[in-house]
C-alpha positions in Angstrom: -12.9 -8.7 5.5 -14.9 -9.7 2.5 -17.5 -11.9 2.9 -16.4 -12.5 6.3 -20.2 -12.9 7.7 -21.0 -15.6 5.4 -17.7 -17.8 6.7 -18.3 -17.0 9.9 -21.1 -20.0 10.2 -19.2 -22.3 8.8 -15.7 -21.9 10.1 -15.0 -23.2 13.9 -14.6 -19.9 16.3 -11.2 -21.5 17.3 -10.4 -22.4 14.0 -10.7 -19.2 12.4 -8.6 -17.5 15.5 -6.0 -20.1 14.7 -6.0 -18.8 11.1 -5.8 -15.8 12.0 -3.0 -16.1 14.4 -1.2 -18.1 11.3 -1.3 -15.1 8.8 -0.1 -13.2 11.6 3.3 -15.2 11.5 3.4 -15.2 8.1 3.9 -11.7 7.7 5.8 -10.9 10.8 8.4 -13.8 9.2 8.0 -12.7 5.7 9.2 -9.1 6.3 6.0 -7.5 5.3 4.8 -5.1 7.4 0.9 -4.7 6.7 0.6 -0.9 6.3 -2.9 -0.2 7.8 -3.9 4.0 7.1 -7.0 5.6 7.7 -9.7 6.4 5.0 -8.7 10.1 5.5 -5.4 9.7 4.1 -5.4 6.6 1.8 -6.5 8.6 -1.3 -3.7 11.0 -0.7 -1.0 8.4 0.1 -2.2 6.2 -3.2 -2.5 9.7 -5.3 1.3 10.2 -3.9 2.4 6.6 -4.8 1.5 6.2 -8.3 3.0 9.7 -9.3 6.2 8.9 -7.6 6.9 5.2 -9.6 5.5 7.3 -12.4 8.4 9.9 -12.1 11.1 7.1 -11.4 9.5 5.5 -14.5 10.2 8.6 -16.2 14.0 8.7 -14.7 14.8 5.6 -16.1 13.6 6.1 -19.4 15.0 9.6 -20.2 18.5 7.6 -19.3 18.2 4.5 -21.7 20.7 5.9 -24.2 23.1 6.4 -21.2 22.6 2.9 -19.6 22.5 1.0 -22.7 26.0 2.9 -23.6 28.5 0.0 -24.0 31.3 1.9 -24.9 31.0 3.5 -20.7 31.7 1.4 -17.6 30.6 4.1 -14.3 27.8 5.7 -15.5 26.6 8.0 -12.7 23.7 7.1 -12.7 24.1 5.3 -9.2 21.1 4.9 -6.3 21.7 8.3 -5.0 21.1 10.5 -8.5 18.0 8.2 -9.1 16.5 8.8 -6.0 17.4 12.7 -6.0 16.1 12.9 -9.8 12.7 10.9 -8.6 12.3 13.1 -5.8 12.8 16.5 -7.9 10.5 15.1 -10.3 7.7 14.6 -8.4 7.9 17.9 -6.6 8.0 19.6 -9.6 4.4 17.3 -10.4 2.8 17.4 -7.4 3.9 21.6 -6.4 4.5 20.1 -3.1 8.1 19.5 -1.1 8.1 16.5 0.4 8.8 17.8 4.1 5.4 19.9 3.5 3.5 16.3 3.4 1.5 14.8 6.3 4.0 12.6 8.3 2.0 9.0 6.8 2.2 9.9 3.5 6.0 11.6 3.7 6.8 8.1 5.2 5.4 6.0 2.8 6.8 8.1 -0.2 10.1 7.7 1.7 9.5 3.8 1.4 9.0 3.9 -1.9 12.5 5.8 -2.6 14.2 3.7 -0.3 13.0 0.3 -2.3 13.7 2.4 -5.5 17.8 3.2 -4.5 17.9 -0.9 -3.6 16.8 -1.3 -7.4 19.3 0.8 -8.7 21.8 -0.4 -6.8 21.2 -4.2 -7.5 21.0 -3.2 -11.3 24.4 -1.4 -11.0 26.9 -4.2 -12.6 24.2 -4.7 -15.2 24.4 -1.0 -16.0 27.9 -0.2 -15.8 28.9 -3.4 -17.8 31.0 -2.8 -20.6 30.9 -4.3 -24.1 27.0 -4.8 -23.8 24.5 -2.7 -25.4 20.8 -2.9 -24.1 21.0 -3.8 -20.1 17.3 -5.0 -20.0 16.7 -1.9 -17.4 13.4 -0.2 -18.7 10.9 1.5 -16.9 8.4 -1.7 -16.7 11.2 -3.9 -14.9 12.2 -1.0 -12.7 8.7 -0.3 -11.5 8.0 -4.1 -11.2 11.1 -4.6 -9.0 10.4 -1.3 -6.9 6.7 -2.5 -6.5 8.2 -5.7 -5.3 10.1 -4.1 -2.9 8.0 -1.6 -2.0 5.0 -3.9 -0.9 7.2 -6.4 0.9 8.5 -3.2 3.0 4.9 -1.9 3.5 2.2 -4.2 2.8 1.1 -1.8 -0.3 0.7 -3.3 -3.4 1.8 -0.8 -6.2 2.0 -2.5 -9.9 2.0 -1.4 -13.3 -1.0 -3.2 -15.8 -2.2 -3.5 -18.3 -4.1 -5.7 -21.2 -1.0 -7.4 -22.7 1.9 -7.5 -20.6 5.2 -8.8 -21.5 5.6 -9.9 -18.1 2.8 -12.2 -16.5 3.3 -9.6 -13.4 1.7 -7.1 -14.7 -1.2 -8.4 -16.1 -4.7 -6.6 -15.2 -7.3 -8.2 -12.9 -10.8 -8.0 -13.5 -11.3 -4.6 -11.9 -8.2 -3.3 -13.2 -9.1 -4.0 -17.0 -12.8 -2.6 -16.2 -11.1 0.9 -14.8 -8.5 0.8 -18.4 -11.7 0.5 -20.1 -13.3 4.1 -18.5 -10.1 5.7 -19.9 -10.5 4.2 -23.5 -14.2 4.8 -23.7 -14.0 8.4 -22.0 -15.7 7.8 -19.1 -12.3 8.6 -17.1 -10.7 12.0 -17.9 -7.0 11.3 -19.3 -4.0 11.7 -17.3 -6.3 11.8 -14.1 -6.0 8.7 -11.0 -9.4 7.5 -9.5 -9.8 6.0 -6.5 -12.3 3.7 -5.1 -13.5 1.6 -1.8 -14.4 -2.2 -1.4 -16.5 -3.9 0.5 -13.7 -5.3 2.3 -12.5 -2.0 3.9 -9.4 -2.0 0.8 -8.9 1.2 -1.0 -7.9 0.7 -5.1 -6.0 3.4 -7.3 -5.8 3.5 -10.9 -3.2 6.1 -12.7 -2.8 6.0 -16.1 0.3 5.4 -18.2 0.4 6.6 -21.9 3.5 5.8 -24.5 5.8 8.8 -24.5 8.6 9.2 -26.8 10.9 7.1 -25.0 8.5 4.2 -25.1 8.2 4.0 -28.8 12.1 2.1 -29.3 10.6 -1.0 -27.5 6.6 -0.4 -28.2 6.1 2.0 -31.3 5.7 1.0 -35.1 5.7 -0.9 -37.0 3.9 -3.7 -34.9 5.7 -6.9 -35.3 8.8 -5.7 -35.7 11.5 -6.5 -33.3 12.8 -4.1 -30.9 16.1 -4.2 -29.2 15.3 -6.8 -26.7 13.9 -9.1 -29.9 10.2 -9.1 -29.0 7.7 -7.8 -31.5 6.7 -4.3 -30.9 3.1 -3.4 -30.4 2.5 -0.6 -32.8 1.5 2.0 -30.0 1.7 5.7 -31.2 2.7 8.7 -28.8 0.1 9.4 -26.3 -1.7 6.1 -26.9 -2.7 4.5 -23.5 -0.7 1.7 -22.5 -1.9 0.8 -18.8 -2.1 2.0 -15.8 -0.4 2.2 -12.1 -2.6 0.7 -9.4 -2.4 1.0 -6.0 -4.1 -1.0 -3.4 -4.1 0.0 0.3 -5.7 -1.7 3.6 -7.7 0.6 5.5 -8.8 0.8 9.2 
């Protein structure tokens, strides 16, 4: 733990057990299981992550028309499609079927679908409501409510970031705005994740996100204008970077 040997002086032994013994409870009453993976696999596992909210992202957005349709009630696009149309994504990303992963990171991808289906399937009266047009179902509230989900299941944190978010969630620590920064200055190669350890035995991963087609309704130009949902747009331009997906694992 961080800085652990400069509070061990000052904090009783029994105290800090008792602590200890606290946080325990905490989590074993919160539902939060605290995912603890070697060093060997945590790059892999957070590599895997990112990509797969990326593609169910991706899912979610290349439906908008569809589940802002207010002239449809049943859709199809139910908790099932979205998790087979996430998992066929990524395979096709990755070159990799998910049965051909090593069992902690097949699990933990499985997780991930799992808390993504639980999305979809709370969203469905929102997306199959008649009479409305836009639902409020983009990519950046499903991969904040997966993420929720999905760390609450597993004790990893996954979260989308960036500068500017509309939602206070998502705004970038310290160390996430310093990693955004070695994609806009060119110090990080686009399109590619880095990882990296802390003294504190926690392993970080950054993914970038860029604006994509679908994106540009809500986020394109002219900045200032309204979108759909009535908040001013940003004035992004296809391919612009927008933020990032950041993973943060415990480590052994």
């Amino acid at each position: 733990m961080m800085y652990l040997s400069r509070l061990w002086g000052a904090v009783p032994l029994r105290l800090f057990f008792i602590g200890i013994s606290a946080v325990a409870i905490l989590m074993l009453y919160s539902g939060v299981s605290a995912m603890v993976m070697s060093s060997r696999v945590a790059n892999r596992v957070a590599e895997h992550v990112s990509t797969m909210l990326a593609c169910g992202r991706s899912v979610v957005a290349a439906h908008q028309d569809l589940i802002n349709d207010a002239s449809k009630g049943d859709k199809g696009f139910t908790p099932a499609y979205v998790k087979k149309e996430m998992r066929a994504e990524f395979e096709k990303r990755v070159g990799l079927k998910l049965e051909d992963m090593e069992h902690q990171a097949r699990e933990t991808l499985q997780e991930l679908m799992d808390a993504a289906e639980d999305v979809v399937r709370d969203q469905q009266d929102n997306i199959n409501r008649l009479g409305v047009g836009f639902k409020g179902f983009i990519p950046a509230v499903f991969g904040r409510l997966t993420g929720m989900k999905f760390r609450y299941a597993t004790g990893v944190s996954v979260r989308q970031v960036t500068y500017e978010p509309r939602n206070a969630y998502n705004r970038a620590d310290a160390f996430e705005r310093e990693m955004l920064k070695g994609y806009e200055n060119g110090r990080f190669k686009p399109h590619l994740g880095y990882g990296w350890w802390t003294d504190d035995h926690t392993y970080r991963y950054i993914y970038p996100l860029y604006i994509e087609e679908a994106c540009l309704q809500c986020h394109g130009q002219p900045a200032g204008a309204l979108d759909i949902a009535g908040k001013p747009k940003e004035g992004y331009k296809q391919g612009d970077l927008r933020g990032a997906i950041s993973v943060l694992i415990r480590t052994d």
